[in-house]
N, C-alpha and C positions, 0 to 999 in steps of 0.2 A: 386556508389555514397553513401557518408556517410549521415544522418542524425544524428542530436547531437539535443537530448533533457533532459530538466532541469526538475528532477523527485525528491519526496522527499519520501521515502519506509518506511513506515510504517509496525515495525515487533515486534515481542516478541525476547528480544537478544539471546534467546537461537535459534532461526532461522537464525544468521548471516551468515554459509554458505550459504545458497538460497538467500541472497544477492548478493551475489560475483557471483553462480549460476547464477543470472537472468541475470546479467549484460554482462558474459560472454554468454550464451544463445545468445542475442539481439543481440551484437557485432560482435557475426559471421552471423547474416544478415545485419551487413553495419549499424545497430541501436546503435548508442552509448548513452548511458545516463550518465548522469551527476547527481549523488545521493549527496542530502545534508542530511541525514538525519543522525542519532547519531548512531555511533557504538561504545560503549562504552570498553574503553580498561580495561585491568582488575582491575588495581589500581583505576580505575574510580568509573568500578562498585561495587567494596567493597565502596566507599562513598556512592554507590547510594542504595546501599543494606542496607548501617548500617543510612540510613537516613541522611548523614549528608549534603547535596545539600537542601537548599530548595526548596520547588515547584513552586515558585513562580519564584526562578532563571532557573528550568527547563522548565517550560512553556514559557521564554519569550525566550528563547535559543530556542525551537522549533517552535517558531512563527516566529524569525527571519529567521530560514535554510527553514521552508515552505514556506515561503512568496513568495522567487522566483523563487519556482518550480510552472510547469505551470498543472501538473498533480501529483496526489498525489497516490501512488501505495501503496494498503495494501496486504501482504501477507498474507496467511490465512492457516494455519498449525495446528499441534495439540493443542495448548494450545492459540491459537488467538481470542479465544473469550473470554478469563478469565483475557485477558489482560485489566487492565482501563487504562494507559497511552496508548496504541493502540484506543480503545475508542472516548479517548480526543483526541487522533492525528486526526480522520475520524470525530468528532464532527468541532475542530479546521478548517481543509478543508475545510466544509462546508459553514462554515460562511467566509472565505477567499476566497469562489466564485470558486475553484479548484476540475478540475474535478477527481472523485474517482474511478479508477479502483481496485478492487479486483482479485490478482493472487492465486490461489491454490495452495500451496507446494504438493509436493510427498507426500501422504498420508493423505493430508488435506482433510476434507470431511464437510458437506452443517452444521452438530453439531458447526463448528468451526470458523463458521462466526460471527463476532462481532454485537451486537446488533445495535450501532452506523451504522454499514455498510447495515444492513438490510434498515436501515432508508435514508440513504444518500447514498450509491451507484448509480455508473451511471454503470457501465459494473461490469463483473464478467465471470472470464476466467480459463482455463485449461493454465498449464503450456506448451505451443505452443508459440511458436518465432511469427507465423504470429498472431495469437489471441491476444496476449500482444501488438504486436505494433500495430494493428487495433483498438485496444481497447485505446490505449492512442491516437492515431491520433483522434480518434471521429468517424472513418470510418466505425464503426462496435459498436454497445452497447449491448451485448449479455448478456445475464444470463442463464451458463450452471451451468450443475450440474457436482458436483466433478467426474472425472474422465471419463467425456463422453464428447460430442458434441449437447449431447441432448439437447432444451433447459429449464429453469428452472422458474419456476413461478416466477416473479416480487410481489416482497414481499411490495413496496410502489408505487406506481405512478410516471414514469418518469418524469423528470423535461425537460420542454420545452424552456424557458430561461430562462437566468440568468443577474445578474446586477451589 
């Protein structure tokens, strides 16, 4: 039996294969997702590199595609903490009441988590089929450390409801 959930992946674009990765990952357990999030094609992102998008069009474009994902998945790779639109996107979350799972890319390590995610994370996972969708189901809120099962200090105080 399939499960179809509405996820909006928060990543640095140069992570866009472990997008296609996760999703395929999840899919061969029966977990489909539904990603709204931006993958910028290339003539996109020369606009978005040479500036010429403003921020302000970009931010309402990612508040529309987060808005009706019901979980918000940041990937956390080599350069994912240096990201500020990653940042905004896990600040963003926040305040749209959506819960934040952090996944680890291959070679992602505890350096590379977003300051934002330190603050607002609900889970934080290893790249595991079952850990990823426990962790979006709410089934499981774990905080390991990069490339173990060990688990990982809780850097803020879990949030017990929401409104």
């Amino acid at each position: 039996m399939s499960k179809r959930r509405n996820v909006f992946i928060s990543h640095h674009h140069a992570d866009d294969e472990h997008v296609s990765g996760l999703t395929k990952l999840l899919d061969r357990q029966g977990f489909q997702i539904r990603n709204s999030s931006i993958r910028a094609k290339p003539s996109n992102q020369a606009r978005l590199d040479k500036n010429q998008i403003p921020e302000e069009t970009l931010k309402r474009l990612l508040r529309m595609k987060m808005s009706w994902a019901s979980t918000v998945i940041v990937l956390v790779g080599k350069e994912t903490h240096q990201r500020p639109w990653v940042d905004w996107e896990i600040r963003k979350a926040n305040e749209l009441g959506k819960r934040i799972v952090g996944v680890f890319t291959r070679g992602g390590t505890e350096a590379d988590i977003p300051p934002a995610f330190e603050e607002y994370g609900d889970a934080l996972v290893n790249w595991n089929s079952d850990s990823v969708i426990q962790a979006i189901e709410g089934i499981d809120s774990p905080f390991e450390a990069a490339g173990s099962a060990a688990p990982r200090a809780l850097v803020h105080a879990a949030r017990t409801a929401r409104c």
